[in-house]
Structures are given as C-alpha cells and as structure tokens.
MARTI-683733 format. One record per residue (C-alpha): x, y, z; residue in three letters. Coordinates in steps of 0.2 Angstrom, whole numbers, plus 5000, padded with zeros to 4 digits. Example, Ala and Ser with C-alpha at 12.3 -4.5 7.8 and 13.67 -1.06 7.14 Angstrom:
BEGIN
506249785039ala;506849955036ser;
***
This chain:
BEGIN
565549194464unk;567549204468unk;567149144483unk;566248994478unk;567348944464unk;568848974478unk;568048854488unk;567448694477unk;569248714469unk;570048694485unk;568948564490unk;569048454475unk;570948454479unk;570748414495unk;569648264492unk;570848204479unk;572648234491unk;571448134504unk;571047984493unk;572747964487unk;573247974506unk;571947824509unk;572547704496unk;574347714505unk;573747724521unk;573947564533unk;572547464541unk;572247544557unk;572347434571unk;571147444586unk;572147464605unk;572147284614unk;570647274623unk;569847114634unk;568047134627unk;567446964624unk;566347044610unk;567847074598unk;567546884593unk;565746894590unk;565647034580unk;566747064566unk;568147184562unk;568047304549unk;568847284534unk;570447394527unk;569147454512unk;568047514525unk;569147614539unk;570147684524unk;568347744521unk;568047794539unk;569847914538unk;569248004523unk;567448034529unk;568548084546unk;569548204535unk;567848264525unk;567248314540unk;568748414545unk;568748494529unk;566648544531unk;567248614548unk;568548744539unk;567348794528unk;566048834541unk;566049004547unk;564649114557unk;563349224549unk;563949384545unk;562849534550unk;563449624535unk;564049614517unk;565249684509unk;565449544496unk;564549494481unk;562549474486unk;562549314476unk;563849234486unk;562449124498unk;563549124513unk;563249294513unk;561549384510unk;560749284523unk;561049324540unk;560449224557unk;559049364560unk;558349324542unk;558549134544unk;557749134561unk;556249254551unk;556049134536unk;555848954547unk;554749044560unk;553649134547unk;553748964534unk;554449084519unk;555248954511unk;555049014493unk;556349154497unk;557349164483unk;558949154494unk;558348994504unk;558048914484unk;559648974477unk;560648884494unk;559448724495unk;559748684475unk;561648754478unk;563148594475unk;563748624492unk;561848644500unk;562448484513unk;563748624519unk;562648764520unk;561048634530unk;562348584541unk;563148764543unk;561348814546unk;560848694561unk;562748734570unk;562048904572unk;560248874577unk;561048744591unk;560348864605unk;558648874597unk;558448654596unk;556548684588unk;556848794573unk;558548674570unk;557348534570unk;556148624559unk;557448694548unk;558148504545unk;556248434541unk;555848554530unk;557548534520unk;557448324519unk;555848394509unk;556648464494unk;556748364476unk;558548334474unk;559148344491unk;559848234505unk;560648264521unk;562248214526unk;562548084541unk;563648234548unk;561848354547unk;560948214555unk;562448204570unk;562348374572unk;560548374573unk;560548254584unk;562048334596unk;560848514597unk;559248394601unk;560048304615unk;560748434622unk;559348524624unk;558448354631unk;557348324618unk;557648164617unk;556048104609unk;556648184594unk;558548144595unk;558047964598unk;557047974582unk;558148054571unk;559347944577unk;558047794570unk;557647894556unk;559647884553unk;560047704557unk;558847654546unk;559147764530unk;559947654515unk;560747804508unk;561947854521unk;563547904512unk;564947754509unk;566047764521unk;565047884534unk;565047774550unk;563847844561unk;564647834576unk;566147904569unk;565548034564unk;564448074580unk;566148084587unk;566948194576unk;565448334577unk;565248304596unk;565948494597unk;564448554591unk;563948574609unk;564648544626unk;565048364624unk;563848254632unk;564148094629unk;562348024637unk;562048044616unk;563147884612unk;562147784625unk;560247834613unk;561547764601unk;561847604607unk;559947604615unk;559247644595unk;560147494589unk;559747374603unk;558047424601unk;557947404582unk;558647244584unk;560247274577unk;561247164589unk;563047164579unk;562847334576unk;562447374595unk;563847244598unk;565047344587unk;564347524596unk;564747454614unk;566547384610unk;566947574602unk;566047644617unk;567247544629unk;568847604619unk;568247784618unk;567547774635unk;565847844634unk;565147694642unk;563447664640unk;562047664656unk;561547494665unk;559947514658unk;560347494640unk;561647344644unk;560047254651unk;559247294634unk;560247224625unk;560647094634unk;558747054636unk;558647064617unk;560246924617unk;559446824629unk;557646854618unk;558546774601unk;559446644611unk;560946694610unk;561646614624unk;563646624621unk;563346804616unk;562546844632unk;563746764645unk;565046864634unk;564247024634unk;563947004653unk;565746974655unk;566247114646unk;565047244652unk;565647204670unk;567547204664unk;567147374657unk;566547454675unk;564647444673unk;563947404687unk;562547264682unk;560747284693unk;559447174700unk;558847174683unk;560447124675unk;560646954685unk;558846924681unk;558946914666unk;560546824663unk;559946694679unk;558346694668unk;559246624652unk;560346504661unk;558946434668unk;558146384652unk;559646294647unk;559546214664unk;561346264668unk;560646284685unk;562446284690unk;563046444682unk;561346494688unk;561746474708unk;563546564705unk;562646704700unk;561546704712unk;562846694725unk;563846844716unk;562446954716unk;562246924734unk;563946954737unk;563847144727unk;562747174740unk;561247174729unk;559647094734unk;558546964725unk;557047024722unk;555546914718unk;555846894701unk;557646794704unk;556746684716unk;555346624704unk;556546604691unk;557546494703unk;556246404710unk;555646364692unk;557246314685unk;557646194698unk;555746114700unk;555946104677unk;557245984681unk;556645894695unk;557545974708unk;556245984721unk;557046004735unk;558246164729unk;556746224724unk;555846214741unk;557446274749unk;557546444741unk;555346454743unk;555746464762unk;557446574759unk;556446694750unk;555046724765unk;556546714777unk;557246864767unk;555646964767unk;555146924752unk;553446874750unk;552946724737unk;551646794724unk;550546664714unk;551946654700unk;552846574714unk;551746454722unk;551246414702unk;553146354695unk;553046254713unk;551346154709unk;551846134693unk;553746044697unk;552845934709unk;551545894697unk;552745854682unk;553845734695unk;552445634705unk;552045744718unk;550245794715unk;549945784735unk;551345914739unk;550546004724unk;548846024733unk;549546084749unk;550346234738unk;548846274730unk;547946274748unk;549346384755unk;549046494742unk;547246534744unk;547546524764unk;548946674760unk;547446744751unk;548246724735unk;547046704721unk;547246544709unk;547246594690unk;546946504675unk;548746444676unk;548646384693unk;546946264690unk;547546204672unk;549146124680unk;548146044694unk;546645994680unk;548145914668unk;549045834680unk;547545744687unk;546945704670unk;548745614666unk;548345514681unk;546445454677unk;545845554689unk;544345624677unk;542945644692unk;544545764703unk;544945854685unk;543145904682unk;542545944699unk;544346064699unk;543646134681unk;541846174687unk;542946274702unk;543546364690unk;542346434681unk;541346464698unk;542746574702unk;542446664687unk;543946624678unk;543646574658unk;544846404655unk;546046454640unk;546246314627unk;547746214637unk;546146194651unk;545246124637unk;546546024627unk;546945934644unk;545145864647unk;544745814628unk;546645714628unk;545845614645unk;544245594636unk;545045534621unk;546445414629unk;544845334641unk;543745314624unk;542445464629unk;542545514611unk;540745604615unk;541245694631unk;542945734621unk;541845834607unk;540745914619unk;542045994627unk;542746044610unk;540946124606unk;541046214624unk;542746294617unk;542046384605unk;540346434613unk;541546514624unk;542546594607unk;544046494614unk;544746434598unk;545446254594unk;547346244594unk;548446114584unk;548546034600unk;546846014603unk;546445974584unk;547645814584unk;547145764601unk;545445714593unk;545945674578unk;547045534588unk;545445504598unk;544645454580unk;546045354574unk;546345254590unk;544345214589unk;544645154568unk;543145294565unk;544445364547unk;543045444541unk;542745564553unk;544445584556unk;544845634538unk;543245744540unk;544045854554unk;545645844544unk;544945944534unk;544046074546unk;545546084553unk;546146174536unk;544446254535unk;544746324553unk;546346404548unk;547646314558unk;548846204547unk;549146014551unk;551045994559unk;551845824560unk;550745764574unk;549445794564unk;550045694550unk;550545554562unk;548845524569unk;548045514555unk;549345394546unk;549345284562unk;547545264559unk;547745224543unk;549045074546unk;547845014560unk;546644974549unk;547444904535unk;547445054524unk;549045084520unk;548945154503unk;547945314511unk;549445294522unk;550945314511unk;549645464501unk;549645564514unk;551445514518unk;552045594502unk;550945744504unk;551545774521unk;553445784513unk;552645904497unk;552446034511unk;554246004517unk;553445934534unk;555045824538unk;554645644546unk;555245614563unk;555745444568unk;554345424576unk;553345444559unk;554645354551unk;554645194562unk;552745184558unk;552645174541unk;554045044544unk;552744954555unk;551544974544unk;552344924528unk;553044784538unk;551344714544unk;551044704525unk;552444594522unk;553044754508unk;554744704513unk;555644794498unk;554544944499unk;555244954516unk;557044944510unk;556445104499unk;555845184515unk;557445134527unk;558445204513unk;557345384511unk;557645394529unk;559645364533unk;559645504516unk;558645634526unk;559845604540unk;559045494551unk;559545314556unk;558545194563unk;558145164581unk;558244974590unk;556244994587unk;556245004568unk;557544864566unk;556544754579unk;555044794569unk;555944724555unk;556644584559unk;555144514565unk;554444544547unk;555844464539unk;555544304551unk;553644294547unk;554144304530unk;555144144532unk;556944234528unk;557944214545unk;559444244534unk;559044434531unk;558444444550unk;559844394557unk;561044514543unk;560044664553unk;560744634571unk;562844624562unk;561744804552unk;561544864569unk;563244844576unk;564044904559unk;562945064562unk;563445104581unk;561545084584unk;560945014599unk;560644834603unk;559244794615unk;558544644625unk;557044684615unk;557944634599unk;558844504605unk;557144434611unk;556244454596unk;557644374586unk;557944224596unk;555844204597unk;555944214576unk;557144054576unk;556343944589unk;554943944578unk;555943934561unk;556543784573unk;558343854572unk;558343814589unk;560443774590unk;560543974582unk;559344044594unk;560643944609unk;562044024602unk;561244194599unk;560544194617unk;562244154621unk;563044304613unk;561844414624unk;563344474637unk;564644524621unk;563144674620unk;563344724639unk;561444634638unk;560544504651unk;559244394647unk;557644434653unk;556044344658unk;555444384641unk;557144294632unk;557144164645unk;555044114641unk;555444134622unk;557044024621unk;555943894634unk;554643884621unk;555543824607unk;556443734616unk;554843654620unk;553943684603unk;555443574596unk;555543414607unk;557043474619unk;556043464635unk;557543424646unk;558443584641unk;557043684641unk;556843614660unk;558643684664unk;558443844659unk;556743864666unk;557843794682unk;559143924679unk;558044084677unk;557244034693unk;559044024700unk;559544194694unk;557944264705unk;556844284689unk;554944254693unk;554444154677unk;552844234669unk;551144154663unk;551844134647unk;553344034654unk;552143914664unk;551143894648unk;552643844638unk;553243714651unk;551443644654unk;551343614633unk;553143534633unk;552843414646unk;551043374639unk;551843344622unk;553143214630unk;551843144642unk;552443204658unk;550843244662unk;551143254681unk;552543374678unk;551143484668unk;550143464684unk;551443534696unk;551643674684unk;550143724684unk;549943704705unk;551643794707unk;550643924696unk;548943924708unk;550443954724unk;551144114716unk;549644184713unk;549344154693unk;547844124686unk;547744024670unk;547144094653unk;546544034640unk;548143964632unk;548643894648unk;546743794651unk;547043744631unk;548543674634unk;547943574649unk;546543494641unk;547243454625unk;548743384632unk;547743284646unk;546643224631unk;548143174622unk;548843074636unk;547142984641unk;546743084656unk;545143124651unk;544443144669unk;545643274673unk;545443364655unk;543643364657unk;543743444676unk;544843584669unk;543743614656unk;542443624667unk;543643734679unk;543843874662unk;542243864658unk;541743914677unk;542744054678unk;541944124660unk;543544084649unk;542543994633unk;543643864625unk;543843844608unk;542643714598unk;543743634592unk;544543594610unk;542843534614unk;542743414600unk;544543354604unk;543943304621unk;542343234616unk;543243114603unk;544343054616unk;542842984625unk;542342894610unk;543942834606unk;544042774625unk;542442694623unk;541942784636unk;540042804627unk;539142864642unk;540142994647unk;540543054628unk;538543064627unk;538343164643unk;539843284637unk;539143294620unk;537243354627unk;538143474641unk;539243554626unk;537843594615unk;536743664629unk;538143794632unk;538043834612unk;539943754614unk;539743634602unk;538143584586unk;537143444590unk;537543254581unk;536243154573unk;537042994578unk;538043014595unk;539042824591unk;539842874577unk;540343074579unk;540643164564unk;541843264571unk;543343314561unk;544843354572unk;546643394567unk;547943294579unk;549343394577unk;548543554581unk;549643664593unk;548643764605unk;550243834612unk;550143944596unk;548844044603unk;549744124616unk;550344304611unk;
***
C-alpha cells in the first residue's frame, strides 16, 4: 500500500504544480507556415492549448509511473503492480479468467487507466491479446479508457498492420463524447508514438478517419498539424478530402487545400486534378479548369479519360462547342479512346444549343464505334426532339429504345408527357403516365406538375385539384412549381379566391414565392381590378426580399389605366427609377398605349419622347401604339409623320399599324389614302384580319362608298373571316339611306342566307338599330 499511497501523493502534486504552471503559461504560438488552411479553420484558444500542455505533461507523468512486469515479488502482494506478472496476464486474457481476484482488484483500482495502459505497452508485440485486453476492459461498470490507452492501442495495432482494427478504434475514438478535456487526440498520438518504432503512416488513418467521418475542420486542423510536424499524409487521403470538399461545395476550401497540399510536397495524381477540374467545371470556371489541365500536363502526368469527359462536358454546359469538340479529337489523338459518357456530354451540348444534327451524327459514331447507347444517351435525343415538336422522331427514338432492351427511367417519360401536354395530347400525356407505373417507374415531382400544368392550361381545375391530391396520396410533396400550376389555373379561369387559398397554404408550409409566382398573383389580382389588395401583395413581396420585375410593374400599370387612374400609372415608371428597377420598351409601350386611349395624347408625346433618357428606342410596338391614338383622337396628320418616320428608321410597320392608319384616314374621309394603305399592305405580303376588313367597310360605309364597302365585305367573307352583325347592318343601312332600295334588298336576302343577318318583315323601312359612333378599331388586340 506504501507504494500506492507514495504514488497518488506524488501525483496529486504533480497535477497541481502542473495547473498552476498552466494558468501562468503564455499562449503558445504556432511556427509561421504558408498553409492557406490556417484561415479556414480556426485556432485554438489559450483555454484549450493550456489544456493540451497539461494533458502533454499528464502524459509524461503516466510515462514515469510505467514500469515492466516484475517476474518476482518481494513487495506487498497487495500492491497490483506487483502480483501480476506478463506470464499470468498473457494466461488470464487467453484463457478469459477475468474474474481473477487480481484483474478485479486493478480494473476497480483509482489509477486502473494507468494500469490498462501499462497493460497494452507490454502486450505491444502480441497486437491481439492487446486488443482483446482493451475490449474487454471498455466492458467493465465504472471504467473508461483514457484517449492515451486508445493511442496506444492504436500505435501496437498499426504497427502490427492491422489496420482494420486500428482504423476502427481510431473511429470508435473520434467519435467518443467523453474523451478527457483537454486530450487532443492527435497530441496525444504524438506523445505516445514511442510505444513502437514510430510509424507515422498512423497519422495518415488519422487524417483518413476524420475525412471519412466527414469531419472536414477537424481533418483541416490534422493536415495543418501534420504539415508542421511533418508526417505528411499520402496523395490518397488528400484526394479524399479534397473529394469530400468538392462533395459539400466547398469550393474556396478546395482550391485552398489544393494549394496547400502541393506547397507542402505532396505530389497530387491523375486523380487529384480530376477532381479539382471536376469542381471547377461545375462552376463553369472553365478558365481555372484549362490551367489545370495544362499544369497536369506539364508534371508529366497524363489525362486519362475521366479529365476529358469532364472537359468536354464543362465546355459543351456552357456552349462551348467547339473547345469541346477540340479536346474529343485530342483525346483519340493521345490514345485515349471516347467511351459512351463521352460521346453522351457531346450529344447532350449540341442538343441544349441547336445542334440536334451534329447530335445524331455522335450518336451514329457511337454505335459505328460499337458503343452501346444507354438510357442516358436516348433520353437526350427523345427530349431534345420533343422541345422542338418533333413528337413522330421522339417516339419512333423511344420504341428504339425499349427494342433495345433498355427500360426509359422517369426523365424518358417526363419528356414525352410535357410534349403531350404543351401540344394539348392530355390523353396520350396520361397514358404515358399509366405506362410509368405498369413498368413500376414512379412519378416524380417533375412529371406530377407537368400534368397538372397540362390540366390547368386546358381549364379542366377539377381534375387538376384531383391529382393535386394524389399527388400527396402518392407520397411526393407538392414544390413551388406545383403550387404555381395549379394557382395559374386558377387565375385563368376567374377563380381567384381558390388562388390566394392555396397561395396562403403554400406560405403555411414555408414554400417561399418566386417572382414568377409573385408576378402572378399580381396578374391575377390585377385582371380583377383588386388594385388595393395588390398594394398588399407588392408590399408582402418587397418584405420577403424580393422586388418587382419590369413584368409586374407593366402588369400594373396597365391595370391602373383600365381602371381609369393614369395618375397612379404613370407614379410607377418615377417607382421604377427610384427603385433601380429596370425600364423596358415593354413598359414604355404599355404606358404610352394607356394614355392614347385616356386621350392624354400630348402625355403619351412627351413620354415617347423621354424613351432615349432610358438608353430605350421605340419599337414597332411603340411606334403602332402612339400611331393609334394619334389616330383614335383626330391627329391624322401627325400620326402620318410618324408612321413616315418609323418607315424612315427601317422599321416594317405591322398589321396593326396598317390597321390604325386605314381607321384614321377613314374617320377623316381620306378614303383613298385608306385604300393605298391597304394596297401597300397586299405588296408587303400582309393579309388583312378581321379588324382591318371592319375597318374598311365601316369606314367606306361612312364615307358613301358603298360599292367598295360592299366588294370588301364580300372579299372577308370569301376568305372565311365572318363579319360582325352588326357591320352587316351598318352596310345595309347605308343602302337604304342611299336610296339605294334594290341593291339594300338584294344585300339584305344574301346576308340572311349566310345566317349573317335575321330576316325583316318590311324590307323599306329596316328596323335596324345601329350605333354611329361605334369604333371597330377597338377590336384589334
């Protein structure tokens, strides 16, 4: 017992010289280094290397008090340093007598940790019974081994290249919540690394444990004090961790790992460059993707084929097409034969930028190379030609596919039903969707709100909401797009309180609006005339953090003019410019539209005016909506120059322009001018609508041209464009009003045999109610 007391005393006094030495010591500071890392990762406090001294010094003092086995005794029997010896030890863990009064007395002794550890030092040239020893003792009620027993443990293990079970006692380590305070693990792996003859491959399963745990900062912190002690760690586990960077999107952390690891003198591999060209390339820094790619080169490595599909497929991502193509031919140049990944990343970069036939000569090559497709290869193609309409070429590639014998996964599928849908096959689009689960491919999110958008653009609400809901039913929960179709649908047809319900509910389950969902309610709200409950909304939205595009103040502005307050209309373009927010020939054309036909036809001037303080010019769109209100409000002759002007500045005036000018110059009687329009109109290949052929015929009726109005009817009605009745009975008056009795009577039966007009009882005297100043000009869109 001397012994014993001899040796807590002495310890207890040691600890306590040790933690009055820590409170005075200084904050130890780390060697200059040029590790990048030392900013990401951060240092430890003074609390905590304080800590790390004293569990340094605890471990020196473990180390005095260890001594060998003695083979005999000549002290007291109860002193358990003494009565066992190594024979005994090796007798009780092979034979599992663990019920030995001697093994119980040290395992529930105050200073078993010291005894554990003294235990595995000696069994290090015997690794299993160490390792059986330390199992069985982790075991025990009351007892916990020390971090320094696990680092020993693991030291023996390793050394003996078991390093399965030196990688797992390293896990089982990491992970423990109850290591002691202070009891850095690497520290103290470091301290006990005389256990054996140091090998410091240990330090690398280390830094590989923590990287693999996903501990980056930790196996950040492990590689820096790996760099400074120099026990550098293999390629192999730099690639892992770098890997598990790149994984986490950790870009910044990557580049500065890579910079380190090579500053350290680790020599990166194939695989290295891989993966950082790899990352890069997702971030289309395509750039910083070539250097590297040159650097490898110049280390004498060689590109394999994973570094030349990345490439290939970074550049063809952003339309690179031709740097893409270049590096295809470097890579069969340099031996390196394309594999179907390859010719994949190229079909797919020539279908995403227009260039479906180079596509289908890669996908050729590759079955002349005897390359088979996969799935991947045909669900490009079958997607790419559904974008473009080509149904009858998507299907005919689909039945390919499964002749082939490869199953179409749900992006196969998803592409088909969205071309069903977006052409109005709502009944192939479903069959399709039936198919998909015959052959137990399930229905995605994507695939869901592709048909629910199918219903919604069709008005069919009800089945919509129905799948809505089997859409929950089915397990997959509605995203914004979801929400979006539906609520689109909604507005369409005129439901908006269902709208703004499912609007809220979409927000209850913290799914945020985009400004694409935003800008329709707006639309929707708008199309209502519920202008205040869209100040509500435009206020929700600039809270949330998300300001207004040109769209939604468009949208709103055009509300505010239908609504007869040009005041508030016009308050949204100075909005607009307070707010940074973009002005567009879209709004400018939608405000200077809103005053012609609040006849504000000097604002709209001035406004139109103001265009080229924006960096904007007026477009054919501006230029036909100032020329029909200039028009609409007796200003023929103006409206005359700037149709001369727009033609002057190479601008082809549309139909609607045509239109405008033919109603003006009706209106004023020039009905020869209307005529020319309307020739000049037939020369550049324009066909008159109905708006145009309404305006001819009323005007000409207006003017007295009866003849002419009545061969132009005749002329629409021809060509399959039914006039209005009431246009009819404009013309018809006329004839009567002419006295032209014959010729009214012989209109009058021809009109009511086309079902244009009801029959009269008494032909002299029509009972015809017509408006004069009705304004057919209004009916263009």
């Amino acid at each position: 017992m001397k012994h014993i007391e001899a040796a807590i005393s002495f310890l207890f006094k040691m600890l306590i010289s040790l933690r009055n030495l820590g409170s005075s010591l200084p904050r130890r500071v780390s060697p200059p280094c040029n590790h990048h890392l030392s900013s990401i990762f951060s240092s430890p406090s003074t609390t905590t290397t304080r800590a790390c001294l004293i569990s340094c010094c605890f471990t020196g003092v473990l180390c005095i008090l260890r001594f060998p086995f003695v083979t005999k005794s000549n002290s007291n029997p109860t002193n358990f340093f003494d009565v066992l010896n190594k024979v005994s030890m090796t007798k009780i863990i092979q034979q599992d007598q663990w019920n030995d009064p001697r093994v119980v007395g040290s395992i529930q002794s105050s200073l078993a940790p010291i005894w554990v550890s003294r235990v595995l030092v000696e069994f290090k040239q015997d690794p299993k019974l160490a390792l059986k020893f330390f199992k069985w003792a982790k075991t025990r009620v009351g007892f916990r081994h020390t971090t320094e027993s696990y680092c020993i443990l693991v030291h023996i293990l390793f050394y003996a290249r078991m390093y399965f079970h030196a990688n797992n006692i390293l896990k089982e380590l990491v992970l423990s919540s109850w290591v002691l305070p202070g009891s850095d693990v690497f520290e103290i792996l470091w301290t006990t690394r005389n256990v054996c003859v140091p090998g410091f491959g240990v330090f690398d399963a280390l830094f590989s444990v923590l990287v693999e745990l996903g501990m980056l900062e930790a196996a950040g912190q492990c590689f820096l004090r790996m760099t400074k002690f120099r026990v550098l760690p293999k390629a192999r586990s730099c690639n892992a961790f770098l890997h598990r960077l790149s994984k986490a999107g950790e870009g910044d952390l990557s580049r500065d790992f890579f910079r380190d690891m090579v500053g350290a003198g680790i020599a990166p591999t194939v695989f290295t460059y891989n993966i950082m060209i790899g990352h890069v390339c997702k971030e289309g820094d395509m750039l910083t993707a070539r250097s590297l790619f040159e650097q490898m080169k110049k280390m004498g490595l060689t590109p394999d084929i994973v570094t030349y599909n990345t490439l290939i497929d970074g550049y063809g991502k952003i339309g690179l097409l031709d740097e893409s193509v270049c590096l295809f031919e470097e890579m069969k140049f340099m031996g390196c034969e394309p594999d179907v990944i390859t010719y994949n990343a190229l079909i797919n970069s020539f279908c995403k930028f227009k260039g479906m036939p180079r596509a289908f000569e890669f996908f050729r090559e590759m079955k002349d190379k005897d390359l088979k497709p996969n799935v991947i290869s045909y669900s490009t193609l079958i997607d790419a030609l559904c974008k473009e309409g080509m149904m009858q070429m998507a299907i005919k590639f689909f039945v390919d596919m499964t002749r082939v014998g490869l199953l179409p996964n749900e992006f196969t599928y998803s592409s088909l039903i969205d071309a069903n849908c977006k052409a109005g096959n709502l009944g192939e689009a479903f069959m399709l969707a039936d198919e998909m689960l015959q052959e137990h491919v399930d229905l995605n999110i994507v695939t869901f709100t592709t048909l629910l958008d199918g219903l919604c653009e069709e008005g069919m609400m009800n089945e919509a909401e129905e799948l809505f809901r089997a859409m929950g039913k089915a397990g997959v929960t509605p995203n914004l797009q979801a929400y979006t179709a539906l609520i689109h649908g909604h507005i369409k047809v005129r439901s908006m309180d269902k709208a703004m319900k499912l609007f809220t509910e979409m927000r209850e389950k913290d799914i945020k609006p985009d400004i694409l969902l935003w800008g329709t309610i707006v639309w929707g709200l708008c199309s209502e005339s519920k202008l205040e409950e869209c100040k509500v909304i435009m206020t929700e939205m600039k809270e949330s953090g998300i300001g207004a595009n040109p769209v939604i103040y468009t949208t709103l502005m055009d509300a505010y003019f239908k609504a007869g307050n040009h005041t508030e209309a016009i308050n949204l373009l100075e909005e607009m410019r307070d707010l940074g927010t973009e002005v567009t020939v879209v709004t400018f054309c939608a405000l200077i539209d809103g005053l012609c036909k609040r006849g504000l036809v000097q604002e709209a001037i001035y406004f139109f005016g103001r265009m080229p303080d924006h960096d904007l010019q007026p477009n054919v769109a501006v230029y036909t909506a100032l020329i029909d209100g200039l028009c609409k409000n007796n200003c023929i002759g103006d409206a005359k120059k700037l149709f001369d002007e727009m033609q002057d500045k190479n601008m082809i005036p549309d139909k609607i322009a045509y239109t405008a000018m033919i109603d003006g110059n009706l209106k004023h009687g020039n009905f020869q001018e209307a005529l020319n329009m309307r020739n000049k109109m037939m020369e550049m290949g324009i066909e008159l609508d109905l708006y145009a052929y309404t305006s001819l015929v009323w005007g000409l009726s207006q003017c007295g041209q009866v003849q002419q109005a009545r061969k132009f009817l005749a002329e629409m009605i021809g060509k399959g464009i039914i006039p209005d009745e009431t246009l009819c009975t404009r013309l018809l008056r006329k004839h009567y009003e002419l006295g032209n009795i014959d010729e009214a009577i012989e209109l009058q039966n021809e009109l009511v045999e086309k079902g244009l007009i009801h029959g009269n009882s008494n032909p002299a005297v029509p009972n015809i109610q017509i408006r004069d100043d009705l304004d057919f000009s209004n009916f263009r869109t």
